[in-house]
NUVEXZA-299532 format. One record per residue: residue number from 1; residue in three letters; x, y, z of N, C-alpha, C in turn. Coordinates in pm, 1 decimal, always signed. Layout:
N
  resi  resn      n.c1      n.c2      n.c3     ca.c1     ca.c2     ca.c3      c.c1      c.c2      c.c3
   NUM   ALA         X         Y         Z         X         Y         Z         X         Y         Z
...
//
This chain:
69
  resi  resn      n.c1      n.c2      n.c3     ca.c1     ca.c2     ca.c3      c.c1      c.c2      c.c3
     1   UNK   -5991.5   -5476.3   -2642.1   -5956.5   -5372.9   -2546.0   -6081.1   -5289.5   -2515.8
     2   UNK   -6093.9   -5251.8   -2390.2   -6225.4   -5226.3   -2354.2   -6219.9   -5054.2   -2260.6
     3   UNK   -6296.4   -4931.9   -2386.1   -6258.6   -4829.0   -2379.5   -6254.0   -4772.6   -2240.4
     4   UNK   -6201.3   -4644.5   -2144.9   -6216.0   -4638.2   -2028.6   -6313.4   -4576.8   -2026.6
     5   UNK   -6398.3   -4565.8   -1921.7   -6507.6   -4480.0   -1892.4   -6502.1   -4369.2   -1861.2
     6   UNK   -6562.4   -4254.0   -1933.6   -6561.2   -4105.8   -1912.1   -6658.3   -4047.2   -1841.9
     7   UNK   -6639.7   -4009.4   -1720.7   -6755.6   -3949.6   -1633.6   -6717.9   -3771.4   -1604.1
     8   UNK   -6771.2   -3712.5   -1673.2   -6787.4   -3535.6   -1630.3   -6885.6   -3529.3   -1545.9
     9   UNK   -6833.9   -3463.9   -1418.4   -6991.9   -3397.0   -1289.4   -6948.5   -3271.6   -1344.4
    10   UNK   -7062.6   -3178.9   -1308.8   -7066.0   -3082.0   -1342.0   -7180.7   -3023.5   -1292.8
    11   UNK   -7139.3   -2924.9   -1178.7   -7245.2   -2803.3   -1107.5   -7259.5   -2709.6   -1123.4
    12   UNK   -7321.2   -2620.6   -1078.3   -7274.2   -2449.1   -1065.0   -7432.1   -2400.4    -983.3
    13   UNK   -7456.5   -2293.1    -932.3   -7533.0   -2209.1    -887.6   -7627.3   -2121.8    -973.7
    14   UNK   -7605.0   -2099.6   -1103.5   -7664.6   -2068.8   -1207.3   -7697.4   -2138.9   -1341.6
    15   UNK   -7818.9   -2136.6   -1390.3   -7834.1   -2186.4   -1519.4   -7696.4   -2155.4   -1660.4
    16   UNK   -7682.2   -1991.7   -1664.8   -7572.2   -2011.9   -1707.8   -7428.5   -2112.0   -1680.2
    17   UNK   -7411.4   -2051.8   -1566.0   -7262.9   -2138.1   -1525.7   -7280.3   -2300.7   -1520.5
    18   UNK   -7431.3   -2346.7   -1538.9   -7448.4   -2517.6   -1552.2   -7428.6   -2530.8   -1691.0
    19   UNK   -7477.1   -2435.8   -1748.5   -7465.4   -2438.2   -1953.5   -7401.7   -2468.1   -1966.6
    20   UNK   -7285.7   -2314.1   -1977.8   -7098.2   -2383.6   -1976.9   -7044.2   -2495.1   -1935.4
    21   UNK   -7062.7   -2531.2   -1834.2   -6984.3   -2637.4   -1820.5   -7056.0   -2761.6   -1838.3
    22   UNK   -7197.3   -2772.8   -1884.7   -7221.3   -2916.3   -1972.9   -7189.5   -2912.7   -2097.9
    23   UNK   -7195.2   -2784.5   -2205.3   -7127.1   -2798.0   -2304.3   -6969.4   -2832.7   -2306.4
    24   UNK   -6865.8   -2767.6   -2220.7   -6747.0   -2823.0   -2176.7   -6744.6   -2962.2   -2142.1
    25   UNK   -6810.1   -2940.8   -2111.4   -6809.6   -3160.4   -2033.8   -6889.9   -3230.5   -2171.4
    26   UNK   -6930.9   -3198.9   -2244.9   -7040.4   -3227.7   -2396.6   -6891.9   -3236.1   -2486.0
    27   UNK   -6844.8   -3154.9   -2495.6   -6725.1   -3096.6   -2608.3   -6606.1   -3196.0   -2567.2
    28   UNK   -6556.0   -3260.6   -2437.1   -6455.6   -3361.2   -2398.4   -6542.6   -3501.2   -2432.8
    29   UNK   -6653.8   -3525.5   -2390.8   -6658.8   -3645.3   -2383.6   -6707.2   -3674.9   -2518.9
    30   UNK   -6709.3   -3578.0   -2630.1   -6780.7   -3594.6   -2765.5   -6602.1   -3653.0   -2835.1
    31   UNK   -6457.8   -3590.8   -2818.9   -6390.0   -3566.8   -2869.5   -6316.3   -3751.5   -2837.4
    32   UNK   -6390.6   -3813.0   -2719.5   -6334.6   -3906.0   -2705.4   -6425.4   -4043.3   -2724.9
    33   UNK   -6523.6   -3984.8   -2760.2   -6691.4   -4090.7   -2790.5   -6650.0   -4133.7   -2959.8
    34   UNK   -6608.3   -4014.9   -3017.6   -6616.4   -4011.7   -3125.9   -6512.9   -4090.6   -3215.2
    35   UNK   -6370.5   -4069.7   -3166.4   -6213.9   -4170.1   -3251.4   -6291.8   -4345.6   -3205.4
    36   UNK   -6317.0   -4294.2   -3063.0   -6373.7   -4446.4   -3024.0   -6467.3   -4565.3   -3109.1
    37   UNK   -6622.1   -4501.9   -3150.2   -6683.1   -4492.0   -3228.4   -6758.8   -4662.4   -3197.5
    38   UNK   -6798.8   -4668.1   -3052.9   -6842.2   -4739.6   -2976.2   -6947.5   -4711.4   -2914.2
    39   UNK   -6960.7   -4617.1   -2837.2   -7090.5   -4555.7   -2779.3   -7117.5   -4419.8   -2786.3
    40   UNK   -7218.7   -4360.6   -2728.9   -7284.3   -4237.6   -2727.1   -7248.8   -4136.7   -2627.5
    41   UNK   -7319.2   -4082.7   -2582.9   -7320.1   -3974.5   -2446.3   -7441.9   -3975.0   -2370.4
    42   UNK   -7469.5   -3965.3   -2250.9   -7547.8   -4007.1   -2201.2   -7542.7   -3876.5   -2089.1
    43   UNK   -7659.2   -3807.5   -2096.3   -7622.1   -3685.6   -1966.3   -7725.5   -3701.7   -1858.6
    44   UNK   -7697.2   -3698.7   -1711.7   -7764.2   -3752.6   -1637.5   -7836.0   -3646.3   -1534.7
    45   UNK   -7920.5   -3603.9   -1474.9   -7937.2   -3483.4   -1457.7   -7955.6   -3539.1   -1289.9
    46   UNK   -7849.1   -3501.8   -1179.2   -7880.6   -3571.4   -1034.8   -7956.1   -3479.8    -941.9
    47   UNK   -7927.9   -3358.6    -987.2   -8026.1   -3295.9    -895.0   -8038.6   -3140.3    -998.7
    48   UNK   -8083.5   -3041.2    -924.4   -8100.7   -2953.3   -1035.1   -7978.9   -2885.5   -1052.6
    49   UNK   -7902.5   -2891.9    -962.8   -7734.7   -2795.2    -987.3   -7638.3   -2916.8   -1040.7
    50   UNK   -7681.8   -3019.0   -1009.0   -7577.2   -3142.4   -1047.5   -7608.4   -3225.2   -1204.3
    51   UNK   -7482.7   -3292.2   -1262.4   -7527.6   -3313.9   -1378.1   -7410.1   -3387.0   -1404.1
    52   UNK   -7411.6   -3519.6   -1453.6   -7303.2   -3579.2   -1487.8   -7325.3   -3645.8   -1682.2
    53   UNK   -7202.0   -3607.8   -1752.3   -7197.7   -3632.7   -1853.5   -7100.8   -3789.7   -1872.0
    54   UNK   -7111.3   -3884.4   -1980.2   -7067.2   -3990.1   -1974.1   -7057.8   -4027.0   -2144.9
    55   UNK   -6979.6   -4107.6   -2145.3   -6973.8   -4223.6   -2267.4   -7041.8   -4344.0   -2189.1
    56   UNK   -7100.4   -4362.7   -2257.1   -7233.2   -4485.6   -2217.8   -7279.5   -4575.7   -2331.9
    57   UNK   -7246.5   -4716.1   -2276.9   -7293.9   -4780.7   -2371.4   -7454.7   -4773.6   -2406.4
    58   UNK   -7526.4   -4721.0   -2269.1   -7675.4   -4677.4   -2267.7   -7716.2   -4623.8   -2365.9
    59   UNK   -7609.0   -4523.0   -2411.4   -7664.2   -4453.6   -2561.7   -7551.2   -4480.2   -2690.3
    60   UNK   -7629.1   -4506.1   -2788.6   -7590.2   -4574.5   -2882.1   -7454.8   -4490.7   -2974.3
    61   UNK   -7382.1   -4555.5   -3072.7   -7301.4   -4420.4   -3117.9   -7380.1   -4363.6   -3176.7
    62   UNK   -7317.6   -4200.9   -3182.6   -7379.1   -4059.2   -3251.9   -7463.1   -4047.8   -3234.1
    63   UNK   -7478.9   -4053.1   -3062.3   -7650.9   -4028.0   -3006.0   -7591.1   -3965.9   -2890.9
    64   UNK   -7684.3   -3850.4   -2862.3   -7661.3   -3785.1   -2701.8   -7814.8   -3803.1   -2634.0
    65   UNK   -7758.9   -3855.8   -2500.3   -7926.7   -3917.0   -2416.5   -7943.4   -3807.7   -2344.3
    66   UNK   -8060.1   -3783.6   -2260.3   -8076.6   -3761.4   -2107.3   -8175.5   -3806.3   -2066.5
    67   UNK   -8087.0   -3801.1   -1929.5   -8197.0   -3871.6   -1856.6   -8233.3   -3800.3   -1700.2
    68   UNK   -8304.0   -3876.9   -1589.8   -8365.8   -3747.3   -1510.4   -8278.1   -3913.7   -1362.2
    69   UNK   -8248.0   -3882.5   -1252.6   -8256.6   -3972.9   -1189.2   -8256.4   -3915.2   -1014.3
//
């Protein structure tokens, strides 16, 4: 059985309000990376307000990536 894929976007207008909600989007996709115990997290940075968090086989378990794209 082949886990579903977890994708968090996550913007905001401020450095704070991007914090919060990558740790929020960090804190879901950790809670479901983790029972899984298959892959990592992988955070993707799309522009400077944009930011998508993931379970990724890209990053290994009990590893959090980033990357720039």
């Amino acid at each position: 059985m082949r886990p579903l894929r977890r994708i968090y976007t996550v913007t905001g207008e401020t450095w704070q309000t991007i914090e919060n909600h990558l740790n929020q989007a960090l804190d879901q996709a950790l809670a479901h990376a983790v029972p899984e115990g298959l892959h990592g997290i992988m955070v993707t940075r799309r522009t400077s307000t944009s930011f998508t968090v993931e379970i990724s086989p890209d990053a290994s378990y009990g590893m959090t990536m980033e990357r720039w794209e």
